[in-house]
PLY file of the C-alpha trace (Angstrom):
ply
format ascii 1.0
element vertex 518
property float x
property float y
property float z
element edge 517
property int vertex1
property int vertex2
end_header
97.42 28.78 43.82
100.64 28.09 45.62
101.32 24.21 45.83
100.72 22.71 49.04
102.11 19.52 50.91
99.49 16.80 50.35
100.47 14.71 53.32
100.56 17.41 55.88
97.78 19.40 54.47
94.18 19.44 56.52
91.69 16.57 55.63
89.49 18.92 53.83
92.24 19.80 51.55
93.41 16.60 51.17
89.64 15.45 50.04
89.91 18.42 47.31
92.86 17.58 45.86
92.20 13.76 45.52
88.68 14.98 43.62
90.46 17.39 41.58
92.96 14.69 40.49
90.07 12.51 40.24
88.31 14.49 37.41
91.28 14.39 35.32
91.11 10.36 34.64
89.91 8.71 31.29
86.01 7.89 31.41
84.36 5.34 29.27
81.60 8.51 28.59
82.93 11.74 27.89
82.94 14.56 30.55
79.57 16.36 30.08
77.32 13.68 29.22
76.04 12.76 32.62
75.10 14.51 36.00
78.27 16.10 37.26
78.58 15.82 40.64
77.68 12.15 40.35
80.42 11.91 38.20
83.40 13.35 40.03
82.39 10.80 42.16
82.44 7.86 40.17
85.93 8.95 38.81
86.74 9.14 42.61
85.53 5.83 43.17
87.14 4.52 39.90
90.42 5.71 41.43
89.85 3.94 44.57
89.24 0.79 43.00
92.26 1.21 40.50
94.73 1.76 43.34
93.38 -1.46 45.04
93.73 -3.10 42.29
93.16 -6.56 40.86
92.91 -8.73 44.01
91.59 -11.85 45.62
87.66 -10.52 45.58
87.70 -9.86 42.27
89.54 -12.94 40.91
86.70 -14.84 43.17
83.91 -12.63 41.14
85.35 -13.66 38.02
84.32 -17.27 38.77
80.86 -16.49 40.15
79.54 -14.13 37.75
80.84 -16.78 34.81
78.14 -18.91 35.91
75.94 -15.99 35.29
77.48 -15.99 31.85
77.35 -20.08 31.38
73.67 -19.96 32.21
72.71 -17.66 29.68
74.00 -19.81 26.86
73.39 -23.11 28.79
69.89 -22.71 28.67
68.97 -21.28 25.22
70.88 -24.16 24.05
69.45 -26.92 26.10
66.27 -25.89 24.54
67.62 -26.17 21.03
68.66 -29.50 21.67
65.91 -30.78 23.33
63.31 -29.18 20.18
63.70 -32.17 18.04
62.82 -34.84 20.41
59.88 -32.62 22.28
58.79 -31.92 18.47
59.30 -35.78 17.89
57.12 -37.13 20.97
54.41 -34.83 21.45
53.53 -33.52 17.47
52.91 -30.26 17.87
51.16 -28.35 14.69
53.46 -25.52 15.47
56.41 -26.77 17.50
58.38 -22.65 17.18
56.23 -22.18 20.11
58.65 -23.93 22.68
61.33 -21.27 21.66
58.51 -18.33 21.73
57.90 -19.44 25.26
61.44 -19.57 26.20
61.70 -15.79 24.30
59.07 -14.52 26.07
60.62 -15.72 29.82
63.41 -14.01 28.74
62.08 -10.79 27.69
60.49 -10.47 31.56
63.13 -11.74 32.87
65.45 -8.99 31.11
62.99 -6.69 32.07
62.16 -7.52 35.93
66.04 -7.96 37.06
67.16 -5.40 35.03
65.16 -2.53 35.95
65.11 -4.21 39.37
68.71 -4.43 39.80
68.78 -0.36 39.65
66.00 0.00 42.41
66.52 -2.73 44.87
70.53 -3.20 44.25
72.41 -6.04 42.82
73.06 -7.92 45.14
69.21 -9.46 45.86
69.34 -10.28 41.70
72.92 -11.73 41.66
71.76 -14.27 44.36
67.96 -15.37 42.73
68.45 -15.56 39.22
70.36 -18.79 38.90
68.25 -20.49 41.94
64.99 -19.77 39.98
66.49 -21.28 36.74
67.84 -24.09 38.30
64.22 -24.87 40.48
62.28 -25.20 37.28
64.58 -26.65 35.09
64.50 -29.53 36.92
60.84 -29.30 37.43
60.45 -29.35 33.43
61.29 -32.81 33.05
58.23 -34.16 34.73
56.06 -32.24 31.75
53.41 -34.70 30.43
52.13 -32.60 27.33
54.10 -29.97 25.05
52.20 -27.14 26.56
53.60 -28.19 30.10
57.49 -28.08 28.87
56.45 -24.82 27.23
55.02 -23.20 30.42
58.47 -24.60 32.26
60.37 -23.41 29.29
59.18 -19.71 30.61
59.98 -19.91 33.88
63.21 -21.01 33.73
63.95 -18.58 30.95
62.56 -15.94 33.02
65.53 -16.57 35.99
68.16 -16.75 32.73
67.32 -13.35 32.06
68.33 -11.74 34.33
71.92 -13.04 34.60
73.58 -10.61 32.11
72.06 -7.73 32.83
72.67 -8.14 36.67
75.44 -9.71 36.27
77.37 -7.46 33.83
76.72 -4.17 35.98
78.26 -5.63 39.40
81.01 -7.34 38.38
82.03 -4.12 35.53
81.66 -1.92 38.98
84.37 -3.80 40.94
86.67 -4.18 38.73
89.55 -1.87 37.89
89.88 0.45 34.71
93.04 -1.75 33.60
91.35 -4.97 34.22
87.80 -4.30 32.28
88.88 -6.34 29.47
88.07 -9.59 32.14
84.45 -8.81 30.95
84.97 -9.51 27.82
87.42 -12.90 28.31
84.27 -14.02 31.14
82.60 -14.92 27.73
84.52 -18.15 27.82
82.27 -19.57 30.33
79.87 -19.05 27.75
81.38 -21.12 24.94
82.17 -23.53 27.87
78.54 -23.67 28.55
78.05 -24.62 25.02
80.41 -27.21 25.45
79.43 -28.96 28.10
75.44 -28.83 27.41
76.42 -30.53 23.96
79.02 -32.69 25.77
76.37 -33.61 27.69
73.66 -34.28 25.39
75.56 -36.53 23.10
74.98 -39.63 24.53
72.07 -38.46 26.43
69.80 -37.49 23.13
71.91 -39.70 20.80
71.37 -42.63 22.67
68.08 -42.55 24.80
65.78 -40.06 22.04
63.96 -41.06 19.36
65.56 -41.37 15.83
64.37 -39.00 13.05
61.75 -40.24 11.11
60.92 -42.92 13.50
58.19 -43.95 15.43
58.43 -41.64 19.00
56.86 -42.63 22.82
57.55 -41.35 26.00
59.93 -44.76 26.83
61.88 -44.47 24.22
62.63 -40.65 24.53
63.52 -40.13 28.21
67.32 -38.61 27.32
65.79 -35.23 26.71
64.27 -35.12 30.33
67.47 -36.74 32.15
69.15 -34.15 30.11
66.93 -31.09 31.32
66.99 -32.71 35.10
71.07 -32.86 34.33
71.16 -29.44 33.19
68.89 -28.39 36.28
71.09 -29.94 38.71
73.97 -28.26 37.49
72.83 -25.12 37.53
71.51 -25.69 41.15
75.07 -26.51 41.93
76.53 -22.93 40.39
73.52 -21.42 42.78
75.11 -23.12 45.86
78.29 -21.96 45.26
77.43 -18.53 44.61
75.34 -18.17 47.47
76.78 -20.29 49.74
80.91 -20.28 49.11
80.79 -16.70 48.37
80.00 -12.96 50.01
78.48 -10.62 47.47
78.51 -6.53 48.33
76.06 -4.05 46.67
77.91 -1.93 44.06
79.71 0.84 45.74
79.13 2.89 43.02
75.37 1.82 43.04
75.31 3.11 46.54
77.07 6.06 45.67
74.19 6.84 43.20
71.52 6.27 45.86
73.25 9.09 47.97
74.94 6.42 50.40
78.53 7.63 50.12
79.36 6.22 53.59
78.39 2.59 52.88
79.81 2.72 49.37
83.15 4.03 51.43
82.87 0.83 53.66
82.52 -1.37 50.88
85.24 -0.37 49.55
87.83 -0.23 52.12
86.40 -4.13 53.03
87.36 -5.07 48.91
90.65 -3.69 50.01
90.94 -5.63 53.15
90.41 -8.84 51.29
92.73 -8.20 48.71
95.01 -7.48 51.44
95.33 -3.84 50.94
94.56 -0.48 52.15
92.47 1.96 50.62
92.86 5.90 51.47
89.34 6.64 50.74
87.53 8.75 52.93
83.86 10.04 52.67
84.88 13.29 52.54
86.26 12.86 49.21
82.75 12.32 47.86
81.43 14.84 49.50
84.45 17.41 48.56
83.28 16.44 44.88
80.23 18.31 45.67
81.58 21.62 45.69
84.00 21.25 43.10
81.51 21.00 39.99
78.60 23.77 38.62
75.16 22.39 39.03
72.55 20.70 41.25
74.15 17.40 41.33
73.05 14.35 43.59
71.46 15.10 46.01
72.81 13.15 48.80
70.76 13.71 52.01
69.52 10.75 53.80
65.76 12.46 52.96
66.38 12.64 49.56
67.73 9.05 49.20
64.39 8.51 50.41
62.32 10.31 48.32
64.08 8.33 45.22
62.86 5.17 47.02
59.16 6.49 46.91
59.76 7.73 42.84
61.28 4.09 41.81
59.42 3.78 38.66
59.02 7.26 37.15
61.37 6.62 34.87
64.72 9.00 36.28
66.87 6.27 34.86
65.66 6.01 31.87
65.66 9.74 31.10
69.03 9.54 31.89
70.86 7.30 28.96
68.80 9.76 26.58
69.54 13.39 28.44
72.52 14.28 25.92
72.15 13.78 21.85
75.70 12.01 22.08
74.17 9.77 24.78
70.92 9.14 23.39
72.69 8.30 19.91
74.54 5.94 21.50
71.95 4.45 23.84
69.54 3.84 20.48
72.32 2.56 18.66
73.06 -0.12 21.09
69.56 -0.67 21.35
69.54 -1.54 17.53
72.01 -3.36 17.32
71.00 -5.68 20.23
67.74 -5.72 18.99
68.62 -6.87 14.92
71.27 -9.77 16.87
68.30 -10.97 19.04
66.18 -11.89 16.02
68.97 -13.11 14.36
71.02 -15.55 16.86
67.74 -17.48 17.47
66.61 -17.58 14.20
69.41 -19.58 13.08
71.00 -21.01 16.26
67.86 -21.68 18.02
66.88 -24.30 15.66
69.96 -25.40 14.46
70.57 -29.24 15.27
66.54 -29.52 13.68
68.84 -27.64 10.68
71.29 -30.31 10.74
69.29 -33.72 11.44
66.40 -32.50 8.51
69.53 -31.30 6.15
71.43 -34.46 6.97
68.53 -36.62 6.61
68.50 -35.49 3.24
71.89 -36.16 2.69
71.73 -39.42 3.90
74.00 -38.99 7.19
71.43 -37.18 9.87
71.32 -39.90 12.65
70.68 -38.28 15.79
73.86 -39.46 17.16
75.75 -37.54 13.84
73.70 -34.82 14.92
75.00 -34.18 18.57
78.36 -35.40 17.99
78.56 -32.13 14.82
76.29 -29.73 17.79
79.50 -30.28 19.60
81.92 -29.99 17.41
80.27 -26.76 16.14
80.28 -25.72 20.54
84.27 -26.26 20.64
84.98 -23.65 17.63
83.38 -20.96 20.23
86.48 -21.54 22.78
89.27 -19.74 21.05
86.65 -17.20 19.90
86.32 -16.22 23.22
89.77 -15.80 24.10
90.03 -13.80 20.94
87.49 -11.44 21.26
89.04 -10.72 24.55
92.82 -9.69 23.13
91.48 -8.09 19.83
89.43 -5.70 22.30
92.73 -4.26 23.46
94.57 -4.19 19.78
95.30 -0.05 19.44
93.18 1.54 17.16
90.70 -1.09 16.63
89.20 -1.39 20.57
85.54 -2.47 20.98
83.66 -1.26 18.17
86.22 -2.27 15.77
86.22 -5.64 16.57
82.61 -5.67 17.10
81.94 -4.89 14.01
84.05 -7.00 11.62
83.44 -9.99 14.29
79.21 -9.13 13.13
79.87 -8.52 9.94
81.59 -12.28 9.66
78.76 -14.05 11.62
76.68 -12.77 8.73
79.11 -13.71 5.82
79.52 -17.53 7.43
75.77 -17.66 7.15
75.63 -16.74 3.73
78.32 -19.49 3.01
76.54 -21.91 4.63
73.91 -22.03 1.96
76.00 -23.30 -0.25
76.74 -26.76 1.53
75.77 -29.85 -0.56
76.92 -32.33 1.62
76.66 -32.53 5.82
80.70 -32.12 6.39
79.91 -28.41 4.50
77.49 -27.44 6.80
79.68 -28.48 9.51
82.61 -26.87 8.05
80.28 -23.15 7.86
78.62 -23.74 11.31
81.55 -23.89 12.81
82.67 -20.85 11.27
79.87 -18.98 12.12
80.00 -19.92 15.93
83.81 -19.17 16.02
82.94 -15.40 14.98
79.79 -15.08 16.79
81.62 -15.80 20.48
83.73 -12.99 18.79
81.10 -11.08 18.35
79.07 -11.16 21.97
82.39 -11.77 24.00
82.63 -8.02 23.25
78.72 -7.59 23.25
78.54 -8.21 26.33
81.41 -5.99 27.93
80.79 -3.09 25.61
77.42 -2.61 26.76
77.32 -1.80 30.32
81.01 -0.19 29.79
78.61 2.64 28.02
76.52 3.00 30.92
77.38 5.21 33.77
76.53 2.74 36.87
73.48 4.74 38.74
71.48 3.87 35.28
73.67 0.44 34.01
70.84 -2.07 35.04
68.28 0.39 33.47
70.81 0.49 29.75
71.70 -3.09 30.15
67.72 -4.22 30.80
66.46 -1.31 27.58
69.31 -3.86 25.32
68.19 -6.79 27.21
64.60 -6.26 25.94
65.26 -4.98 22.73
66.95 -8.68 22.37
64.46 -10.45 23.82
61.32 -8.42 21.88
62.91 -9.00 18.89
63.83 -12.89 19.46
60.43 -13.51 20.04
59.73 -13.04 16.42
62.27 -15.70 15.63
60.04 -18.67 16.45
57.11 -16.45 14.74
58.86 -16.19 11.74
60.09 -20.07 11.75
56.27 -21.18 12.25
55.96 -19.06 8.93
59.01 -19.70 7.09
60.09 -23.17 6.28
62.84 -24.01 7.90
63.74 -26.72 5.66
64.73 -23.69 3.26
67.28 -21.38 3.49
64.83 -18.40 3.75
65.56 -18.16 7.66
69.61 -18.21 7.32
69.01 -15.57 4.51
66.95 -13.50 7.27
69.54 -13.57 9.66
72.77 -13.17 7.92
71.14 -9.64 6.75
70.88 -8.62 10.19
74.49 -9.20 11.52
75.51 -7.43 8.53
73.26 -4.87 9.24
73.90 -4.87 12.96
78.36 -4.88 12.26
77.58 -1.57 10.01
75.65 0.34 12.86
78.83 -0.75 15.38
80.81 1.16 13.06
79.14 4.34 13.62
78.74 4.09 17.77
80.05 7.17 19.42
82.07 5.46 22.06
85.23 3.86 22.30
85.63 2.48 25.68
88.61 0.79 25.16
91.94 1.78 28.35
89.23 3.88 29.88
87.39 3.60 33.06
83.92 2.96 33.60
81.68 5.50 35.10
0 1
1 2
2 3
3 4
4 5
5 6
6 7
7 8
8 9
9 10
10 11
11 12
12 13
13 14
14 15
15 16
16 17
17 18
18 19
19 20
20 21
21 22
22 23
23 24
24 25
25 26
26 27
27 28
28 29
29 30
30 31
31 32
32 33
33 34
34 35
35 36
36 37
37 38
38 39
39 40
40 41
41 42
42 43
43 44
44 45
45 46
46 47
47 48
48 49
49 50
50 51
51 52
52 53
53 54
54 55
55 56
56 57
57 58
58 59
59 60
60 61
61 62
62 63
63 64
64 65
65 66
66 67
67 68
68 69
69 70
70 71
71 72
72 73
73 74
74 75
75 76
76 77
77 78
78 79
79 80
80 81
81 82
82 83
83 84
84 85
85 86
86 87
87 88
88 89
89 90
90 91
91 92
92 93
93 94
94 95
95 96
96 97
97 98
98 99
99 100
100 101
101 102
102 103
103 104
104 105
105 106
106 107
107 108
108 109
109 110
110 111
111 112
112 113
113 114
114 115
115 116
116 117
117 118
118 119
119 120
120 121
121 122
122 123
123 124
124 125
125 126
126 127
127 128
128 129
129 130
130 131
131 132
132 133
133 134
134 135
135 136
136 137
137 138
138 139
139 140
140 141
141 142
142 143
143 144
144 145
145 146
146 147
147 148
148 149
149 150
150 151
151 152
152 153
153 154
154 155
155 156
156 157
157 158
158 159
159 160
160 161
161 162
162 163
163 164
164 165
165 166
166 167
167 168
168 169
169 170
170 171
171 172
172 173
173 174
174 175
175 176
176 177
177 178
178 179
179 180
180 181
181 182
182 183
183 184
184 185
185 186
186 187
187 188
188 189
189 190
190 191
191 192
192 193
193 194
194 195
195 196
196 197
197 198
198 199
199 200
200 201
201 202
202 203
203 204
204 205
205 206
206 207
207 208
208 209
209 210
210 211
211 212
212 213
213 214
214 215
215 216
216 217
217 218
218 219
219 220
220 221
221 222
222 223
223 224
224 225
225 226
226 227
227 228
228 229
229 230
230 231
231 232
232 233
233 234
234 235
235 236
236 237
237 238
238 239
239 240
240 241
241 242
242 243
243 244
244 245
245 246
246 247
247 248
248 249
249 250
250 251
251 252
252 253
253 254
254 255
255 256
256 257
257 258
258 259
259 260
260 261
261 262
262 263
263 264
264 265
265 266
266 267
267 268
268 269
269 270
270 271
271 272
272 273
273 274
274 275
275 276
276 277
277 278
278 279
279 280
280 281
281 282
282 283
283 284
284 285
285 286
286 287
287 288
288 289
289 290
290 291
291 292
292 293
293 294
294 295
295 296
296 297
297 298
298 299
299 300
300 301
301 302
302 303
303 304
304 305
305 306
306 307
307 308
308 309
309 310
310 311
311 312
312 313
313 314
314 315
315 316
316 317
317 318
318 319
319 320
320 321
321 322
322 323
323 324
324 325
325 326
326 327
327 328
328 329
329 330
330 331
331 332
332 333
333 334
334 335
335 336
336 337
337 338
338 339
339 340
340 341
341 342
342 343
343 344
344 345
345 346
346 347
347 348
348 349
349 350
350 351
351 352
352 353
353 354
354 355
355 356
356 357
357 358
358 359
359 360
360 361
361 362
362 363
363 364
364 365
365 366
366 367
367 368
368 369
369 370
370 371
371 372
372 373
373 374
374 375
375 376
376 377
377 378
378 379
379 380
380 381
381 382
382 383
383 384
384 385
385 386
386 387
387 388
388 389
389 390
390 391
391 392
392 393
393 394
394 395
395 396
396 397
397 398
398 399
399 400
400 401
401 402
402 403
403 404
404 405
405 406
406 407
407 408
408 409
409 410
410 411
411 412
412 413
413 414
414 415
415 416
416 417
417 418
418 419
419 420
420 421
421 422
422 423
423 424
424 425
425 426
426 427
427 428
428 429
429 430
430 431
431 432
432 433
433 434
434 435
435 436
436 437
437 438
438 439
439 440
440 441
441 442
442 443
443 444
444 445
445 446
446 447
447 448
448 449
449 450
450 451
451 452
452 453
453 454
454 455
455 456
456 457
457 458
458 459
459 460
460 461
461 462
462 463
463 464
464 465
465 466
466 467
467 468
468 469
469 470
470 471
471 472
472 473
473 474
474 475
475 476
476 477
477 478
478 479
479 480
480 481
481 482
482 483
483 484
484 485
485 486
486 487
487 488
488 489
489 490
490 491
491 492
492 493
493 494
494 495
495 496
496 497
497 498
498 499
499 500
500 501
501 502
502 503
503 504
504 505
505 506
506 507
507 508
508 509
509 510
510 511
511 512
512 513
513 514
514 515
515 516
516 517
């Protein structure tokens, strides 16, 4: 074919020839794997976005969506550090059930916004989750029995569950292929999280709680309800910003997939606009990609749009992460590997300052103040293992699943170590070790996942690893009720299944690292 001026060639042409240059760029998921015609579009798309570049929206999405990411760890952890004074004041015979009801909010939570998030769009999700969390935190610390802050537990859980998920998807589908290592630094906010809640608690719980072993009434253990109310009004505040200080757009790549190539056009070229720049995209280049690849593609007539409206729930998405064996490898894989960390994490996080104020009672130093003051200590160490998760991501050679896997591997190994502590400091010393590599570890977690995902099915992928996690962290609490966790039987448990869960990273079929999402 003779080559032809680009500038002064018709706007047909010029559509063509920015598709065809289109399906040459790096994907996250090999060229094959997915429905074709969507994806010479999302490659178009993915150029779009690249030549905007990193601008003002997107810096202004980092902030919001960290909240997403803060809340997430905020609140699994305000309910570990409230379980030893609820366990203190109201007795329960089986006081695991405060985390099972916390697991179980999440696990519908995961579910509802997850799948939900691919049906209705993102945008309805990104702007609920943290208001509903936030409403009944705060409502919790009114609860006059241990079945009350158990029911409240649920519900709040159940708006923290959706925040990754949700969350994940829009801000991976803004952001440009050279930037998408910003997903995994955004996992600051949650060791920041961490820091503040146990920041917070400190004097809160050290001061105003009940002291182990003693004597426990309502009066004298108010610090875990000005904590929750604390935490609750927080959280409200992230809400207001987020809805308030800040303009969300649905996905234009979400649109794209629900055969609205003209609005996902106009979303773009408004990105551009605030980022003060100008985008050449025109919706004749999606459409130009529909003649350019074999098969039946999307269909992308405004009656078909609307028949996939009417067939929400027969499970298209789904079908779709397993229609290839590399993709349904991969989509299992991920599955597993969420699903061994979510029994895991909880089993050993979830009730670790109960770990540290029984252990240290024992070894003569497990005041509750010694036991807040070490929570935080222990919440620091997650900071630089953050920020290091999100350079080792981009180290040649090693990408993702490299550092996935060593980071899982080490979680494991710390708790191993830490069974060997004779004295508080040693525990200390091994907690913090283990929280250090397990920020590592879900800093790239969390920016792997949805990376995998082509974005028509990413809320359906991220909510199938979202309840995997959640399923499987329900049997944490089950297993604790069980297990004594005075022994080290449940830090046994769990270091097995890190290990277990770094070996399967090894074997994932795909390295996302320099390469765009789809």
């Amino acid at each position: 074919m003779a080559d032809f001026d680009k500038d002064t060639a018709s706007p047909e042409r010029r559509s063509s020839s920015r598709a065809i240059d289109a399906l040459d760029d790096a994907g996250a998921i090999p060229k094959g794997q997915i429905d074709p015609v969507y994806e010479a579009k999302a490659r178009v798309l993915n150029r779009a976005i690249q030549d905007i570049g990193m601008g003002w929206y997107q810096w202004q999405l980092f902030i919001v969506v960290g909240f997403g990411w803060a809340s997430d760890n905020l609140w699994p952890i305000v309910t570990s550090l409230i379980f030893t004074p609820i366990t203190n004041e109201f007795s329960p015979s089986k006081p695991p059930l405060l985390t099972l009801a916390q697991n179980i909010g999440l696990l519908f939570g995961a579910m509802f916004w997850g799948f939900g998030c691919d049906i209705f769009g993102r945008r309805w999700a990104f702007n609920l989750t943290l208001g509903v969390t936030a409403v009944f935190g705060m409502i919790a610390a009114s609860s006059p029995t241990f079945a009350g802050i158990g029911v409240f537990a649920a519900l709040w859980s159940f708006g923290v569950g959706g925040n990754l998920p949700v969350d994940s998807a829009i801000f991976l589908e803004f952001l440009p292929g050279s930037h998408q290592y910003l997903l995994t630094v955004l996992s600051i906010d949650w060791a920041l999280a961490q820091v503040i809640a146990t920041l917070i608690a400190w004097p809160l719980l050290g001061d105003y709680t009940c002291q182990e072993g003693a004597s426990c009434t309502r009066a004298g253990n108010m610090g875990w309800r000005y904590f929750v109310i604390t935490m609750g009004g927080l959280t409200l505040f992230m809400w207001g910003l987020r809805f308030v200080a800040f303009t969300i757009f649905e996905s234009p790549k979400y649109l794209m997939g629900k055969g609205q190539d003209e609005e996902a056009v106009k979303v773009v070229h408004e990105v551009a606009r605030r980022n003060g720049k100008v985008s050449g995209l025109r919706v004749e280049d999606l459409i130009a990609c529909e003649s350019l690849v074999d098969g039946r593609g999307v269909d992308t007539t405004a009656g078909a749009a609307l028949k996939r409206k009417l067939q929400k729930l027969n499970g298209t998405h789904v079908r779709a992460l397993f229609s290839t064996p590399r993709l349904a490898f991969s989509t299992a894989m991920i599955m597993v590997v969420w699903a061994f960390i979510g029994l895991a994490y909880p089993l050993y996080n979830g009730f670790l300052p109960y770990i540290q104020a029984t252990r240290g009672f024992d070894y003569g130093d497990g005041s509750t103040y010694i036991t807040y003051r070490n929570s935080l200590i222990i919440a620091v160490l997650g900071i630089p293992g953050a920020l290091l998760g999100g350079a080792m991501v981009e180290i040649k050679r090693f990408g993702r699943k490299g550092t996935l896997a060593v980071a899982t591997i080490l979680t494991g190994v710390f708790l191993y170590a830490s069974t060997t502590a004779l004295n508080s400091n040693a525990l200390l010393g091994w907690n913090c070790g283990f929280n250090f590599t397990s920020n590592i570890m879900y800093a790239v977690l969390y920016a792997y996942t949805p990376e995998i995902f082509p974005t028509k099915d990413r809320g359906t992928g991220n909510a199938l690893t979202a309840t995997s996690n959640r399923v499987f962290g329900i049997m944490a609490p089950i297993i604790a009720m069980f297990a004594n966790l005075e022994t080290s039987a449940p830090v046994y448990t769990s270091g097995a299944l890190f290990i277990a869960a770094g070996l399967i990273c090894v074997i994932l079929p795909f390295e996302s690292q320099g390469k765009a999402s789809l």
